[in-house]
HTML snippet that shows the backbone in 3Dmol.js (N, CA, C, O; Angstrom):
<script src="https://3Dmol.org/build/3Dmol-min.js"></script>
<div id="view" style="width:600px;height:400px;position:relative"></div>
<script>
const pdb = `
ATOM      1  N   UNK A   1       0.818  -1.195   0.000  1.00  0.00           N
ATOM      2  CA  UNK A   1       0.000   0.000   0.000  1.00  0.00           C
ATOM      3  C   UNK A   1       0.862   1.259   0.000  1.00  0.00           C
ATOM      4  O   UNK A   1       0.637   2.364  -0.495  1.00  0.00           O
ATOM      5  N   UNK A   2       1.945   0.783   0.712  1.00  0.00           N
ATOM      6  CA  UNK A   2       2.616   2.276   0.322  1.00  0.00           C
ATOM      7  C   UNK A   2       3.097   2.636  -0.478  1.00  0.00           C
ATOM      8  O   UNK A   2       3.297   3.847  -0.385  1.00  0.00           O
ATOM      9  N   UNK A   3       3.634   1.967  -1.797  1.00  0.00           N
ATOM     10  CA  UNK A   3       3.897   2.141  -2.959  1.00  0.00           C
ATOM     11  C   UNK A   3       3.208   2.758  -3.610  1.00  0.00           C
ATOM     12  O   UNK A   3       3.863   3.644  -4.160  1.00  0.00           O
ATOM     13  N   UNK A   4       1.757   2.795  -3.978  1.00  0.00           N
ATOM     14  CA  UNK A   4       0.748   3.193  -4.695  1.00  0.00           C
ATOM     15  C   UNK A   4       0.750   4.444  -4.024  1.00  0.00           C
ATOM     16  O   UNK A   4       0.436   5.336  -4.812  1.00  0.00           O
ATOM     17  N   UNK A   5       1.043   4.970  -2.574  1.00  0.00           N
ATOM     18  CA  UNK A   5       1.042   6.328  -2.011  1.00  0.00           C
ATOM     19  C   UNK A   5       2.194   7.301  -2.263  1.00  0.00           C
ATOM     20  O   UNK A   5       2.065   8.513  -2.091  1.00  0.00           O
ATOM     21  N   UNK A   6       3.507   6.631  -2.744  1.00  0.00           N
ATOM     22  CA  UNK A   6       4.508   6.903  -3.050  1.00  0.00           C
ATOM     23  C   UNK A   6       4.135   6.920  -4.469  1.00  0.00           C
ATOM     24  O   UNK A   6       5.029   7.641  -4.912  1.00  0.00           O
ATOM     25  N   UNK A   7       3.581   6.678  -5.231  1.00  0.00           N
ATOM     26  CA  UNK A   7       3.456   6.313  -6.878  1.00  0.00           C
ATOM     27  C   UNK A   7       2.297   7.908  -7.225  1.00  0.00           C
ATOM     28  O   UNK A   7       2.274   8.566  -8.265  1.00  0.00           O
ATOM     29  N   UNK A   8       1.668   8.079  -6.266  1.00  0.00           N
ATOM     30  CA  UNK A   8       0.625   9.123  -6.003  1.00  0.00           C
ATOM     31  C   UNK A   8       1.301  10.345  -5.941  1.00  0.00           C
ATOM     32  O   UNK A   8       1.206  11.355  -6.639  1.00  0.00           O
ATOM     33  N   UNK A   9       1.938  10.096  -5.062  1.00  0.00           N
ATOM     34  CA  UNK A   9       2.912  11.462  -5.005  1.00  0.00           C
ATOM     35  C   UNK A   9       3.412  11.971  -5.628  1.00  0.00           C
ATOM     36  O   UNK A   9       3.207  13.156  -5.890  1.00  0.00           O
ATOM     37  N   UNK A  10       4.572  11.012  -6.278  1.00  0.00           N
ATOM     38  CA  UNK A  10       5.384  11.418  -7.121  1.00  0.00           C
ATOM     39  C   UNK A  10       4.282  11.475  -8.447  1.00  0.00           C
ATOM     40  O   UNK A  10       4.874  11.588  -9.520  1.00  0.00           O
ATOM     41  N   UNK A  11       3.323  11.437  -8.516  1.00  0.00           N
ATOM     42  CA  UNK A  11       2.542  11.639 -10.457  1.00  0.00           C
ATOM     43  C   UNK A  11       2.091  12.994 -10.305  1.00  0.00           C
ATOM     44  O   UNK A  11       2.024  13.737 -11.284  1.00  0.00           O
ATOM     45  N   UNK A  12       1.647  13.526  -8.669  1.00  0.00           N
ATOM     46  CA  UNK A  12       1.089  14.824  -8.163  1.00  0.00           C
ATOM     47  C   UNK A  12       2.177  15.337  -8.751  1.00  0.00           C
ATOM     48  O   UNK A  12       2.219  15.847  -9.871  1.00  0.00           O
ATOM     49  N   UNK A  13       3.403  15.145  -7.695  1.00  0.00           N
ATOM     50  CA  UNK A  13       4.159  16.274  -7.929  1.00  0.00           C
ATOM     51  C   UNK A  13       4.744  16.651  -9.316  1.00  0.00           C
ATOM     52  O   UNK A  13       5.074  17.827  -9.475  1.00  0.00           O
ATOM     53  N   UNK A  14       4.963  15.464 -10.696  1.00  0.00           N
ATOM     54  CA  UNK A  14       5.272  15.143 -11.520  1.00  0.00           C
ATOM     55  C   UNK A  14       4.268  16.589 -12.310  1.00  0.00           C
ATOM     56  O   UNK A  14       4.609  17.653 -12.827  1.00  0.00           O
ATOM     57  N   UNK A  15       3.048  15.984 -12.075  1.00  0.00           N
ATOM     58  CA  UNK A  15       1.686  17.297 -12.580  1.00  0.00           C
ATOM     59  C   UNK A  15       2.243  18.408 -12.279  1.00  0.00           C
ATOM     60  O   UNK A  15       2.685  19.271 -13.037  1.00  0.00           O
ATOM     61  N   UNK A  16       2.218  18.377 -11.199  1.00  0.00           N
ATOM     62  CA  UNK A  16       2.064  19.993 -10.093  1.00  0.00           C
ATOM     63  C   UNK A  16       3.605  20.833 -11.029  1.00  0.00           C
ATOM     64  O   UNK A  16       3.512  21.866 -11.693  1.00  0.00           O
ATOM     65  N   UNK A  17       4.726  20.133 -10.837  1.00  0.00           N
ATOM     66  CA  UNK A  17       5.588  21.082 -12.107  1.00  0.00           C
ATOM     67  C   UNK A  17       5.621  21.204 -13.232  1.00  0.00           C
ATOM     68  O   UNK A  17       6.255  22.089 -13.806  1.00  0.00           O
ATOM     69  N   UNK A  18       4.741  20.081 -13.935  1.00  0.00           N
ATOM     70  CA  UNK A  18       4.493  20.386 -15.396  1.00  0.00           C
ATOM     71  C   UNK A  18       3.553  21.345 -15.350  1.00  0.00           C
ATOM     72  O   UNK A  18       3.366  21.810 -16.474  1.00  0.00           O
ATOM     73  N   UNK A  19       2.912  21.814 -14.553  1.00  0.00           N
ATOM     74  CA  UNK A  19       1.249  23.012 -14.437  1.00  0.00           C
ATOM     75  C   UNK A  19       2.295  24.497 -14.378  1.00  0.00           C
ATOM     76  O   UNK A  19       2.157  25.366 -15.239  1.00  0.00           O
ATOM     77  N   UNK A  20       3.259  24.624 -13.328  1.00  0.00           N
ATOM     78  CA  UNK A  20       3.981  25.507 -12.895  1.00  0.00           C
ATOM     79  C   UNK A  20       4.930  25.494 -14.578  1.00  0.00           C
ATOM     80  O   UNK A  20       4.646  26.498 -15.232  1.00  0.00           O
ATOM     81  N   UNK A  21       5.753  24.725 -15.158  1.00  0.00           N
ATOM     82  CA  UNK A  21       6.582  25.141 -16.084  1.00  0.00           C
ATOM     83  C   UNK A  21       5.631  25.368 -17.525  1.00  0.00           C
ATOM     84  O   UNK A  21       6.040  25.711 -18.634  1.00  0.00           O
ATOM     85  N   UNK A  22       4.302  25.068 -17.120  1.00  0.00           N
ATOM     86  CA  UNK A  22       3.564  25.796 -18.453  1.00  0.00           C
ATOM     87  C   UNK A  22       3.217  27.292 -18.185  1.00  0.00           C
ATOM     88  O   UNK A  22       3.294  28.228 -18.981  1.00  0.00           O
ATOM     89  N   UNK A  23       2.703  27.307 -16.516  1.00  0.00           N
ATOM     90  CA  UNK A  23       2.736  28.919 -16.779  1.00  0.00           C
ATOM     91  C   UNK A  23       3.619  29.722 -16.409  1.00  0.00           C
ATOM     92  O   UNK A  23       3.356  30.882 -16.091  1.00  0.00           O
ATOM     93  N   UNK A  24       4.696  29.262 -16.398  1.00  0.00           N
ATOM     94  CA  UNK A  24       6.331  30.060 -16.608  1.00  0.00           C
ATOM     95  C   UNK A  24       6.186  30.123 -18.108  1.00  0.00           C
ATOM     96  O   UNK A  24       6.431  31.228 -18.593  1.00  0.00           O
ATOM     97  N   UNK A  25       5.829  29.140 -18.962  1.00  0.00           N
ATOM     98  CA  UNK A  25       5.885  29.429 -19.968  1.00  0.00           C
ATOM     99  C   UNK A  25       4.942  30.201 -20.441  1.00  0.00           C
ATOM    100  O   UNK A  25       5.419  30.827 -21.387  1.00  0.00           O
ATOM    101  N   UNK A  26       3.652  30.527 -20.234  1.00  0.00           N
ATOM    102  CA  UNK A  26       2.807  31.543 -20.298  1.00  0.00           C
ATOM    103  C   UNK A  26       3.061  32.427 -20.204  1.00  0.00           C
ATOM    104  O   UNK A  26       3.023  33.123 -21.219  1.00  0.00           O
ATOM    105  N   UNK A  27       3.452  32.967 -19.062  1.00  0.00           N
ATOM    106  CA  UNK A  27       4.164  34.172 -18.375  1.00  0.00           C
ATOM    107  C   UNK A  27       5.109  34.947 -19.231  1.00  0.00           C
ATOM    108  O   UNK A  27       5.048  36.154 -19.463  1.00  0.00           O
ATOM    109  N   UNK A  28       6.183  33.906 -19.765  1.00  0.00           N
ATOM    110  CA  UNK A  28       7.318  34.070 -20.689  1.00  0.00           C
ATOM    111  C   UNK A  28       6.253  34.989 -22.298  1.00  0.00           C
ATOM    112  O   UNK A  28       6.475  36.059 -22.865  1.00  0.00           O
ATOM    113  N   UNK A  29       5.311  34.088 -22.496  1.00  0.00           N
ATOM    114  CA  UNK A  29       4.775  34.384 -23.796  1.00  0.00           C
ATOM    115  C   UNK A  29       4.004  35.896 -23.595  1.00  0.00           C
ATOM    116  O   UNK A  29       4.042  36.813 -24.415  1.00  0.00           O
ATOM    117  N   UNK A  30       3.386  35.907 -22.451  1.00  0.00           N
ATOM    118  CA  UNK A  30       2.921  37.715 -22.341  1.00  0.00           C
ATOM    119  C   UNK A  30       4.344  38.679 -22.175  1.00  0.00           C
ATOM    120  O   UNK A  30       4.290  39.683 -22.886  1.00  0.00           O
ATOM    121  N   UNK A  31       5.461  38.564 -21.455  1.00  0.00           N
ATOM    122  CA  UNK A  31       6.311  39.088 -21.304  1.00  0.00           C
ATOM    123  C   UNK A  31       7.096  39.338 -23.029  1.00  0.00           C
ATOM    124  O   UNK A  31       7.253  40.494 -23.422  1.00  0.00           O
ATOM    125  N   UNK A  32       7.472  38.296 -23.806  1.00  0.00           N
ATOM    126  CA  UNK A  32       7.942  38.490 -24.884  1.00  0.00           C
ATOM    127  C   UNK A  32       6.994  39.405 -26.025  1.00  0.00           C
ATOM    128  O   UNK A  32       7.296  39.905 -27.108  1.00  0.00           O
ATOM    129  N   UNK A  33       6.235  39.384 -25.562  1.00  0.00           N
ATOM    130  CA  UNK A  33       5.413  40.728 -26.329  1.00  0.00           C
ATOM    131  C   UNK A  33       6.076  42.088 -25.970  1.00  0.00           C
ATOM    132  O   UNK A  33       5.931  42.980 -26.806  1.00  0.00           O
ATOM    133  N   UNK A  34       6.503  42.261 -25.290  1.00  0.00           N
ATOM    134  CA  UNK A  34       7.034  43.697 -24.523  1.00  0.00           C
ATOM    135  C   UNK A  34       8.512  43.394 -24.710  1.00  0.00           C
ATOM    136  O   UNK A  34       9.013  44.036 -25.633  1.00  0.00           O
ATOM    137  N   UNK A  35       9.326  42.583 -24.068  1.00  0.00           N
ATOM    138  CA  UNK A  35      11.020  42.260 -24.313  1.00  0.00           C
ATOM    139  C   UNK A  35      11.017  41.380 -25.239  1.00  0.00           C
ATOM    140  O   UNK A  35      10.070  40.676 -25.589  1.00  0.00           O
ATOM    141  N   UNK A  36      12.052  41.407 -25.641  1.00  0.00           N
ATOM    142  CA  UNK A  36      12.533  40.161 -26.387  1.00  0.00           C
ATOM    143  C   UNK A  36      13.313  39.213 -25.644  1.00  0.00           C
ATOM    144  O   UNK A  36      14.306  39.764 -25.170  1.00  0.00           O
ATOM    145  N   UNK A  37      13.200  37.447 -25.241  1.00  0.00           N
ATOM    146  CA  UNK A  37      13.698  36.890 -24.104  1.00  0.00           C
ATOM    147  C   UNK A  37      14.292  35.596 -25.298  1.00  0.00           C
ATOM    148  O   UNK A  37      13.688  34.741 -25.945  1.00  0.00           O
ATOM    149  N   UNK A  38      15.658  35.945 -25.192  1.00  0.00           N
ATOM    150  CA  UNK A  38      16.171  34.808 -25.820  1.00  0.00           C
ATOM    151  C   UNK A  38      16.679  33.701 -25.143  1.00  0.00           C
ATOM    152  O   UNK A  38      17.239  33.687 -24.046  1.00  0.00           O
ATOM    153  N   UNK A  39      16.319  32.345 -26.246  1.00  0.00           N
ATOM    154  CA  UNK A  39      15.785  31.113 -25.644  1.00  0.00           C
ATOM    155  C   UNK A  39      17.248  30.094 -26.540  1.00  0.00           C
ATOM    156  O   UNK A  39      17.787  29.946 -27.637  1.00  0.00           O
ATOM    157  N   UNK A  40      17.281  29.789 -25.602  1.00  0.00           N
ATOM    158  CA  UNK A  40      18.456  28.937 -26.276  1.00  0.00           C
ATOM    159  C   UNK A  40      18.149  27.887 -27.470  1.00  0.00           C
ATOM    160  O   UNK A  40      17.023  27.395 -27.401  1.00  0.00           O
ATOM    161  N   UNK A  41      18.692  27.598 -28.202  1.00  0.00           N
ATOM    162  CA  UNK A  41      18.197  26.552 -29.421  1.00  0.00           C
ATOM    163  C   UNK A  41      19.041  24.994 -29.004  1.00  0.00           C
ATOM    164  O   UNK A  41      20.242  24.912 -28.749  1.00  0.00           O
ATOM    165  N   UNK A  42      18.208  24.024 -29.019  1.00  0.00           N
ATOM    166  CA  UNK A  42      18.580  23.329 -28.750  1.00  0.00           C
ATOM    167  C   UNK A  42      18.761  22.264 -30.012  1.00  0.00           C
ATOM    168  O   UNK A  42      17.839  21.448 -30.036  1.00  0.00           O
ATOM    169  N   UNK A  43      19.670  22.104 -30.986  1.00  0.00           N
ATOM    170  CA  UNK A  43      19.979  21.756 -31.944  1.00  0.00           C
ATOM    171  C   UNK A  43      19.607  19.940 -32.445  1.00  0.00           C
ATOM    172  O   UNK A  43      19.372  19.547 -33.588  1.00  0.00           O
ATOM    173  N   UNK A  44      19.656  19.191 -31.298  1.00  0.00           N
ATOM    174  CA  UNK A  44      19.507  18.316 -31.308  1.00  0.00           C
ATOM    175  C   UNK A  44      18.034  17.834 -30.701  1.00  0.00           C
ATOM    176  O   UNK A  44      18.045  16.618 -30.515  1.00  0.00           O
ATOM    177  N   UNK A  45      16.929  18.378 -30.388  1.00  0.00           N
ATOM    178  CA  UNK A  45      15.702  18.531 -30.262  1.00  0.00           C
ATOM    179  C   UNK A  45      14.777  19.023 -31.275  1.00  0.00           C
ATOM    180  O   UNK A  45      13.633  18.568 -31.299  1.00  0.00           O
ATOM    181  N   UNK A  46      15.153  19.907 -32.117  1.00  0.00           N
ATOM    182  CA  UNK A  46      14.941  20.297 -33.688  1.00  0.00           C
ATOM    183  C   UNK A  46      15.628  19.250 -34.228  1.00  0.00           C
ATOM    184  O   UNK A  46      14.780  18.472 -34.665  1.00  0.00           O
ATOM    185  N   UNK A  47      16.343  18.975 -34.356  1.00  0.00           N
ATOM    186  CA  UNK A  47      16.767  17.681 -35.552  1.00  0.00           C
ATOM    187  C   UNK A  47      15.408  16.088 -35.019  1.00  0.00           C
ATOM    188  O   UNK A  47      14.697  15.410 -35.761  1.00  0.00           O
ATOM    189  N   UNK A  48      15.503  16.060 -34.147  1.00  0.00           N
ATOM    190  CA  UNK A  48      14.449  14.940 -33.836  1.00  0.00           C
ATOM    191  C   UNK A  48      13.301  15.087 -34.119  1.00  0.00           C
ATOM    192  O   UNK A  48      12.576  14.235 -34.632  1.00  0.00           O
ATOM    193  N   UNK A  49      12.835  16.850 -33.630  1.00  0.00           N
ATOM    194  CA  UNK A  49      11.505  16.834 -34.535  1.00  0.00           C
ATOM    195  C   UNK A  49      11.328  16.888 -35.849  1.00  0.00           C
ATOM    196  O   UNK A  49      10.311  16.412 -36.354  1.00  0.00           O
ATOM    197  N   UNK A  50      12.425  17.556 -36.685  1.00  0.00           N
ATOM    198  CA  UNK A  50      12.370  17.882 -37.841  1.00  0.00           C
ATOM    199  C   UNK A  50      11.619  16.208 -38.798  1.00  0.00           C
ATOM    200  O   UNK A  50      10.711  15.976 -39.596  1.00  0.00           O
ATOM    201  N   UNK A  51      12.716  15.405 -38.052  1.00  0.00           N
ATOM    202  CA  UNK A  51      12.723  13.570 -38.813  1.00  0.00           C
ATOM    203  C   UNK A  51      11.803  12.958 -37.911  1.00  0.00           C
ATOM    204  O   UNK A  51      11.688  11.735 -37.829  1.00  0.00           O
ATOM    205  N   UNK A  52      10.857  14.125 -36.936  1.00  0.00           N
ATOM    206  CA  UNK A  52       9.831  12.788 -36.524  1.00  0.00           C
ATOM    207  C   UNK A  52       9.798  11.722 -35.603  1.00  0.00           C
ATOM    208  O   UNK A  52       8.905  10.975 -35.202  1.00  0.00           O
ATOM    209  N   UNK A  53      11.335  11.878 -35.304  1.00  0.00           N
ATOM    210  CA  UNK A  53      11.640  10.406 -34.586  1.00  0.00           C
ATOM    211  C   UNK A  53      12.016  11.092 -33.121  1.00  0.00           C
ATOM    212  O   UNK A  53      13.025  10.785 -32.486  1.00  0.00           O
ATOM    213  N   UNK A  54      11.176  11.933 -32.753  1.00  0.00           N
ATOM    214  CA  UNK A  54      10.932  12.479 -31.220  1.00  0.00           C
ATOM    215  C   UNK A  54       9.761  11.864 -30.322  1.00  0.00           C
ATOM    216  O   UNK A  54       9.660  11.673 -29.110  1.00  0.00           O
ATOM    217  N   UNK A  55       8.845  11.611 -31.504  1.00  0.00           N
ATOM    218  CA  UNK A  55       8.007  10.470 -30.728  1.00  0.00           C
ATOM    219  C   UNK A  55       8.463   9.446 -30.568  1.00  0.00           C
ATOM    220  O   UNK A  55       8.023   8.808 -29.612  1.00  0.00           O
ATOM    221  N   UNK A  56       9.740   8.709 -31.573  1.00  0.00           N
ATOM    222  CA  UNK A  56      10.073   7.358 -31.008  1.00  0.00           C
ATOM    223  C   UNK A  56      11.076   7.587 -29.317  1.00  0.00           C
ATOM    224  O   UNK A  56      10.923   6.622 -28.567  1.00  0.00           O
ATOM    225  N   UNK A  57      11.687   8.334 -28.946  1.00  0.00           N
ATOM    226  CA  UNK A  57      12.021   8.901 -27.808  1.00  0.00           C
ATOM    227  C   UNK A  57      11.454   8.984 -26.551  1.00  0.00           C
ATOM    228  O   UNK A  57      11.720   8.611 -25.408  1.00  0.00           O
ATOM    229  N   UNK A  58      10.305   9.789 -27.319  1.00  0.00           N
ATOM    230  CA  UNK A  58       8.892   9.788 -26.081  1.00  0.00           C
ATOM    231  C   UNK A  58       8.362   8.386 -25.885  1.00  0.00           C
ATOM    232  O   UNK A  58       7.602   8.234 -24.929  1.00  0.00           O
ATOM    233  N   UNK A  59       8.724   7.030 -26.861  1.00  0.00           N
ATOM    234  CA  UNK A  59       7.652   6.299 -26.981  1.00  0.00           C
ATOM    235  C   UNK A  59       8.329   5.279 -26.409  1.00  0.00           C
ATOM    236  O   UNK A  59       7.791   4.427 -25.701  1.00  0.00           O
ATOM    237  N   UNK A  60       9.328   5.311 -26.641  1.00  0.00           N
ATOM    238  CA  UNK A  60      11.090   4.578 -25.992  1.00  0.00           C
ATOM    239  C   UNK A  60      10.416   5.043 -24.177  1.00  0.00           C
ATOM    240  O   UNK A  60       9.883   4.162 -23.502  1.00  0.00           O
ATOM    241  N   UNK A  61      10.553   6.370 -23.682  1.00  0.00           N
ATOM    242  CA  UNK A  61      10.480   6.616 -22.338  1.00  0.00           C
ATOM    243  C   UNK A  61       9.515   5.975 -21.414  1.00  0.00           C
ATOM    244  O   UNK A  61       9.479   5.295 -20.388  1.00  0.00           O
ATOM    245  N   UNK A  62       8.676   6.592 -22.385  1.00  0.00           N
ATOM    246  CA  UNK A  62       7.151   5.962 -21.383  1.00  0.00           C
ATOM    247  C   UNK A  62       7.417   4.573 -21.164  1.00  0.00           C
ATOM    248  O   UNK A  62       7.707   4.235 -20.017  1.00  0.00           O
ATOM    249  N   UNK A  63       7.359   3.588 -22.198  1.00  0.00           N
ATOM    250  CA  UNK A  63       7.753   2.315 -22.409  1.00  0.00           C
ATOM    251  C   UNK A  63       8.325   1.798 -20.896  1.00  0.00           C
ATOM    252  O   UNK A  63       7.809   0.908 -20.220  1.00  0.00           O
ATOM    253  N   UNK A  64       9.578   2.624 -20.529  1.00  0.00           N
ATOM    254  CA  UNK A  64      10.651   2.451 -19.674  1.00  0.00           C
ATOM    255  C   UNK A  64       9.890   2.739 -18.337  1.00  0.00           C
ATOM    256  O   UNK A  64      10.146   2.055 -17.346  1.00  0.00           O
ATOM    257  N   UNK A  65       9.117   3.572 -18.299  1.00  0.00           N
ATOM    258  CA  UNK A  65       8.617   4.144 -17.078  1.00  0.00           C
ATOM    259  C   UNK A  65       7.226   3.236 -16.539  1.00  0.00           C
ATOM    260  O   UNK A  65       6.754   2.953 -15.438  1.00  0.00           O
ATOM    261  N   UNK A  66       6.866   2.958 -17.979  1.00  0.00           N
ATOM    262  CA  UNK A  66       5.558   2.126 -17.440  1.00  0.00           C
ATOM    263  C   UNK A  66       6.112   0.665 -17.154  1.00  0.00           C
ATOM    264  O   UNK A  66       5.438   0.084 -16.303  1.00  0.00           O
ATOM    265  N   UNK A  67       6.929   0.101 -17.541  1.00  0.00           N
ATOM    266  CA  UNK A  67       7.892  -1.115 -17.176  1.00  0.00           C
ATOM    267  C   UNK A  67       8.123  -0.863 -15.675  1.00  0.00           C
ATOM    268  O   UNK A  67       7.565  -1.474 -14.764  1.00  0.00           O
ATOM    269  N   UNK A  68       9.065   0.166 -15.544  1.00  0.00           N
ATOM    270  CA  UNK A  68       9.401   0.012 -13.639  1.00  0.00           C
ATOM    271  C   UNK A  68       8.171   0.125 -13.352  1.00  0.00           C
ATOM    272  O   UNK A  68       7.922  -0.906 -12.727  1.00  0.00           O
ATOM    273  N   UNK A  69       7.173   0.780 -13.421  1.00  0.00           N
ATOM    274  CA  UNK A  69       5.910   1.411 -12.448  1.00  0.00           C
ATOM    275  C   UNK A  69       5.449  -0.584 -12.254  1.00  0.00           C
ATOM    276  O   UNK A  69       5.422  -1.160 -11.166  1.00  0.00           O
ATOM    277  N   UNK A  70       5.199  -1.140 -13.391  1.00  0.00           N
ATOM    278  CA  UNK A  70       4.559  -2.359 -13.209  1.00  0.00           C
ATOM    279  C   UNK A  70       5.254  -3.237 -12.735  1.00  0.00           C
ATOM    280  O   UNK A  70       4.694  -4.214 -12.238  1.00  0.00           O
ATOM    281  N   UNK A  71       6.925  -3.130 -12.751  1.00  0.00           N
ATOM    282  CA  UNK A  71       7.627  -3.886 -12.061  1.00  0.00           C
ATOM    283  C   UNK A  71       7.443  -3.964 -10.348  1.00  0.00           C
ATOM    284  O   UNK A  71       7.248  -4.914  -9.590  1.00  0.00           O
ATOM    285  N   UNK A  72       7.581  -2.708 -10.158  1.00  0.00           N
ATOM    286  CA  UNK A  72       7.239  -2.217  -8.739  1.00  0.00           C
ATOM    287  C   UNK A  72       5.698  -2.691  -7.840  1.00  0.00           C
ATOM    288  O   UNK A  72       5.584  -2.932  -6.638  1.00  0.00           O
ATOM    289  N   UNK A  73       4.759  -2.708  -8.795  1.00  0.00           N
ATOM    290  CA  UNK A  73       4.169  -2.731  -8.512  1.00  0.00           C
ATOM    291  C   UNK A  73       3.769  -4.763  -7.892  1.00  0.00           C
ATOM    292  O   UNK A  73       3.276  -5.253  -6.876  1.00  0.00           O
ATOM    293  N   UNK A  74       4.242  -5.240  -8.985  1.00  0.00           N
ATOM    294  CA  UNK A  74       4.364  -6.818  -8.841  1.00  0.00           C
ATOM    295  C   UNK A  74       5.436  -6.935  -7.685  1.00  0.00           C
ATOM    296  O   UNK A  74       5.124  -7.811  -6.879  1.00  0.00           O
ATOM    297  N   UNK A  75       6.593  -6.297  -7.400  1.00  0.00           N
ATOM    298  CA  UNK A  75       7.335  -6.730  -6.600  1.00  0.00           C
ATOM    299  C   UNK A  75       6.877  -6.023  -5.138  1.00  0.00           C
ATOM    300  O   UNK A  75       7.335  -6.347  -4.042  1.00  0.00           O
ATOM    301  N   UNK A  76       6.159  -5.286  -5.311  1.00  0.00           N
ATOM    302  CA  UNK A  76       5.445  -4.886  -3.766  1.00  0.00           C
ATOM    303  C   UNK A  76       4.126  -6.188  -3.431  1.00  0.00           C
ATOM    304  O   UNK A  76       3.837  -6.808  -2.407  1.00  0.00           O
ATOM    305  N   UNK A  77       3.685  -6.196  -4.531  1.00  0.00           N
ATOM    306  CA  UNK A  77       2.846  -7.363  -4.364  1.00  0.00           C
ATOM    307  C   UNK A  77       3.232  -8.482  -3.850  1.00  0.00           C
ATOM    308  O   UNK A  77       2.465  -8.915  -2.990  1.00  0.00           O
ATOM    309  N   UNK A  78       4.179  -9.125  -4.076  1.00  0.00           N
ATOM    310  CA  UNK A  78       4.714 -10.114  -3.685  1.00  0.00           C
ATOM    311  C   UNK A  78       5.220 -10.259  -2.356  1.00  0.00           C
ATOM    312  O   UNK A  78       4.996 -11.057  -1.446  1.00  0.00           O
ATOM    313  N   UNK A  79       6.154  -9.012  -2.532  1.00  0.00           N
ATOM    314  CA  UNK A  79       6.546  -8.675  -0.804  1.00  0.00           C
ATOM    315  C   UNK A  79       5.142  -8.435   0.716  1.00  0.00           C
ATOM    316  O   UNK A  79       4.792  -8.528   1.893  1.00  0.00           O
ATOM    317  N   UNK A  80       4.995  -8.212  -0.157  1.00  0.00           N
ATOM    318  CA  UNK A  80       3.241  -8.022   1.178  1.00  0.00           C
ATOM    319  C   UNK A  80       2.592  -9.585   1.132  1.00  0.00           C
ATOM    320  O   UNK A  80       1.837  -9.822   2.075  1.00  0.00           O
ATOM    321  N   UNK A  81       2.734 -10.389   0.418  1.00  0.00           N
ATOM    322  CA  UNK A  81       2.369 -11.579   0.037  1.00  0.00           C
ATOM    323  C   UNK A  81       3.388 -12.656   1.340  1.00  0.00           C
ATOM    324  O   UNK A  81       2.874 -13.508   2.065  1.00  0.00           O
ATOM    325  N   UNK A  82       4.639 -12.344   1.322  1.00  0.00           N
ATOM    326  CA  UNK A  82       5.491 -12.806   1.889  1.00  0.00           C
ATOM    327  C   UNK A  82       5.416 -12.407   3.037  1.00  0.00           C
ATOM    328  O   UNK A  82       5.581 -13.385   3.765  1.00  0.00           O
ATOM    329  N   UNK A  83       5.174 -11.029   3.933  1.00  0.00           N
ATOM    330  CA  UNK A  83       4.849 -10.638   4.878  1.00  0.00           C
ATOM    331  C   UNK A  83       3.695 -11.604   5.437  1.00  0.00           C
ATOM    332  O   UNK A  83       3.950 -12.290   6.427  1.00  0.00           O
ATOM    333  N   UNK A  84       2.406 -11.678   4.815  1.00  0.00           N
ATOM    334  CA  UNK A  84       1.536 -11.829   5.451  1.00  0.00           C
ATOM    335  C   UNK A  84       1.897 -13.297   5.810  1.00  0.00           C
ATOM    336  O   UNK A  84       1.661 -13.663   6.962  1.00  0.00           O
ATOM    337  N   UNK A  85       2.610 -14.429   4.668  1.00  0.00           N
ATOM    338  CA  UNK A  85       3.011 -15.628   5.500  1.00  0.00           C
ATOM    339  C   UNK A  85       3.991 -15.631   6.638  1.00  0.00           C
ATOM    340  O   UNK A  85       3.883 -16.475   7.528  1.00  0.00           O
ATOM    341  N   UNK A  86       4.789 -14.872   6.651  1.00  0.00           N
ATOM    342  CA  UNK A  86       5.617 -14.668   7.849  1.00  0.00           C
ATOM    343  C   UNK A  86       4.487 -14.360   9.181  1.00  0.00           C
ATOM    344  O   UNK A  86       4.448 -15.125  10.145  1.00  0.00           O
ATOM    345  N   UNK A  87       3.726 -13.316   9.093  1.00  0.00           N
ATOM    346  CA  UNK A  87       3.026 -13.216  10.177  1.00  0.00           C
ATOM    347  C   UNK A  87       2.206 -14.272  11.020  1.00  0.00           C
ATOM    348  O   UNK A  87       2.110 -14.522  12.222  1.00  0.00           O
ATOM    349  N   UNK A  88       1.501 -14.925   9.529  1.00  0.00           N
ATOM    350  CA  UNK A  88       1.176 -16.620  10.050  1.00  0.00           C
ATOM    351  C   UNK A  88       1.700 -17.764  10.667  1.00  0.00           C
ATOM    352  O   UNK A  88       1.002 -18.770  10.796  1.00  0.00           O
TER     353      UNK A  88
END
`;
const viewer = $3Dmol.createViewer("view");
viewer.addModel(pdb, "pdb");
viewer.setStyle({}, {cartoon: {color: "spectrum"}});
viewer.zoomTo();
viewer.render();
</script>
């Protein structure tokens, strides 16, 4: 059970700064109307989108992330499984 509370958390907090670095980025977009705020180019993030193969990246990650999440999740299972015969 505490995994899934720990798994909770961390997706909150995961949200909670993707919410905050969109409206930094908001913020940024009313402000650049008035200054000009230069943004670094990231050369190798344009080349991935350019060929498309930024979703295979994204698709590569998740992949990876949803693997541990379900790994974790079976190996907490088990462990609480093992607990409860020990207690018996």
């Amino acid at each position: 059970m505490k995994l899934y509370r720990i798994l909770a958390v961390w997706c909150f907090m995961l949200f909670a700064t993707a919410g905050v670095q969109q409206a930094q980025a908001q913020a940024t977009e009313t402000e650049s109307s008035v200054t000009v705020v230069a943004e670094p180019e990231v050369e190798m993030a344009d080349t991935l989108r350019q060929d498309g193969k930024i979703y295979v990246v994204v698709v590569v990650l998740l992949t990876v992330l949803v693997g541990m999440i379900v790994y974790l999740i079976s190996l907490d299972r088990k462990v609480s499984r093992l607990e409860k015969q020990v207690r018996e």
